[in-house]
N, C-alpha and C positions, 0 to 999 in steps of 0.2 A: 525711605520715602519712595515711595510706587512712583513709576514714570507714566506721562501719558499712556504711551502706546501698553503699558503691563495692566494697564486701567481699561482699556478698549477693548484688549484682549482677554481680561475676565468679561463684561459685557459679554462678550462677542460668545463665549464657554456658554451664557445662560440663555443663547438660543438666539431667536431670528425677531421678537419684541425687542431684543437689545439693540441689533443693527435698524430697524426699523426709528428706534426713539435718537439715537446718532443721527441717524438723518435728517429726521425732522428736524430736531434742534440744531442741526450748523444749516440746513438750509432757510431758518428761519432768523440765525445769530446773524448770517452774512449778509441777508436784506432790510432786518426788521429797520434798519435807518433809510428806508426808500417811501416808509409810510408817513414821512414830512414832507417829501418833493411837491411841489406844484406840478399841473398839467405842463407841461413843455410840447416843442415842435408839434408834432401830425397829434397830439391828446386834445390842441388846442380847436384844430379842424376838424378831428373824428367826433370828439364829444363836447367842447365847451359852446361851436358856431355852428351843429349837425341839430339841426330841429327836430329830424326825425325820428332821435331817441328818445323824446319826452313822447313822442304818441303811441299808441298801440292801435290805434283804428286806420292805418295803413299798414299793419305789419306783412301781407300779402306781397306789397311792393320790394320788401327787405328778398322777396324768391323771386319776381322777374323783374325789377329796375334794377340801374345801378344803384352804389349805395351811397354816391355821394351829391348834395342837393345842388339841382341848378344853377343855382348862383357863384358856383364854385367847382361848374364845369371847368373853367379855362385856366385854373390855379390845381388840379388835384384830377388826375385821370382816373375816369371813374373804374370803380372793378365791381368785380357779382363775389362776393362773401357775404351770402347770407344767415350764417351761422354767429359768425363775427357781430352780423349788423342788430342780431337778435342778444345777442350779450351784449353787447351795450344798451340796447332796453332796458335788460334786466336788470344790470349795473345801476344803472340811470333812475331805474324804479327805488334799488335798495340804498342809493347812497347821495343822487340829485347830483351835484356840481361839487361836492366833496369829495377830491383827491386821491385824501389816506382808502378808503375805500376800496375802489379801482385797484389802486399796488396793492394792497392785502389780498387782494383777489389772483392780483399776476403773484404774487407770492408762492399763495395756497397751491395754485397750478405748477408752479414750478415745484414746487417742494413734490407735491403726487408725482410731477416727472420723476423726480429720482428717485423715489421710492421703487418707478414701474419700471425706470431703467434695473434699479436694485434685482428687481422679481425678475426682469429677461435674463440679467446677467448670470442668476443662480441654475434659473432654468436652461441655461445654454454650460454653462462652466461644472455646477456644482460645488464651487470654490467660495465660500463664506466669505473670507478675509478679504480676498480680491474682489468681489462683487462688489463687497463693502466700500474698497480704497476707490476704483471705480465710477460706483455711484455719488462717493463724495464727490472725486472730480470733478462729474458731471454737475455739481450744486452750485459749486465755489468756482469753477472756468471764468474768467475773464470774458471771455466769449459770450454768454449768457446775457452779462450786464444788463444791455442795453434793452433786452429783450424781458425783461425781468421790473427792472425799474422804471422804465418808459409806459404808462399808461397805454399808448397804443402797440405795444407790443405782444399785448395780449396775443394776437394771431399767429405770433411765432409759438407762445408756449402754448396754444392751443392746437394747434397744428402738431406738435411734437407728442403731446399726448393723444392723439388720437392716430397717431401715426404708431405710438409705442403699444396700442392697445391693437390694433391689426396686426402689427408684427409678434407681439404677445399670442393674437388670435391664430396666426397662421402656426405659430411653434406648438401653440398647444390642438391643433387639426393634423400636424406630424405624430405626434400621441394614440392617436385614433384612428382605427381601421375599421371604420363599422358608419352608423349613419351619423354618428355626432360630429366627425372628421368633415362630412357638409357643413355642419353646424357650425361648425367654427370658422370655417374656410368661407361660407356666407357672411358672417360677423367680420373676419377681416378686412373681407371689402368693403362693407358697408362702414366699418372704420376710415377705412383709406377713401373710400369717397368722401367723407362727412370731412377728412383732415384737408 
């Protein structure tokens, strides 16, 4: 009888779809019991008591107000994440006051994190197996939790991928000696701003 890891390790023989569909599926097996949870703490202020995500005809205000409404200045110091404030529109548009939604969302985001951590770590190592071990870590960390299945957590795993796409950007502008090495070196900023 085949052991896990002699099962991982043919996968892993039949190329980079293999370590690709691994990941999805344990970063998907570790959370998919997140998409029962209720809104809790800051999902409760950010989106159930936040008016401003049902509208779109202030969305202007999401790039110079703060983003969180006055009545709840002296309870929630207001910040400027306007990127943030614009995904919970969107949220808001595709799934209303329904929950599951929202965590399938921080889900799908985390899951793309590891995949993008997966693609730095090969691109920096070359190391299949380890990229692999790795990026699972990175799916399955304790650490994560909270940031994962908390509805407003979104702007950590949002942050993290746009952070992993500039440092993506900046290794592949190392690659290049010519005008595309701007190109890329342009996009990582503009990642790292956006993060």
């Amino acid at each position: 009888m085949p052991t896990l890891l002699s099962v991982i390790d043919r996968l892993l023989d039949r190329g980079f779809v293999a370590s690709i569909a691994i990941l999805v599926t344990l970063g998907f097996l570790v959370y998919f019991n997140a998409l029962g949870l209720p809104f809790v703490h800051d999902d409760i202020v950010f989106i159930q008591q936040n008016p401003n995500i049902q509208r779109w005809d202030n969305l202007t205000d999401a790039f110079f107000r703060p983003a969180i409404p006055q009545f709840f200045q002296g309870l929630v110091t207001p910040y400027y994440r306007p990127v943030l404030e614009v995904v919970y529109r969107l949220e808001f548009l595709l799934f209303g006051f329904h929950p599951a939604g929202y965590h399938f969302i921080n889900i799908l985001i985390h899951v793309v994190n590891g995949l993008l951590f997966y693609g730095i770590m090969r691109r920096i190592s070359q190391a299949r197996k380890m990229s692999l071990v790795a990026a699972a870590i990175f799916l399955v960390h304790p650490v994560q939790t909270e940031a994962v299945a908390c509805v407003s957590g979104i702007s950590n795993v949002m942050c993290a991928f746009f952070m992993m796409l500039a440092f993506d950007g900046y290794l592949r502008a190392q690659q290049w000696r010519c005008a595309h090495q701007m190109l890329w070196l342009a996009y990582a900023l503009m990642m790292f701003a956006v993060a």
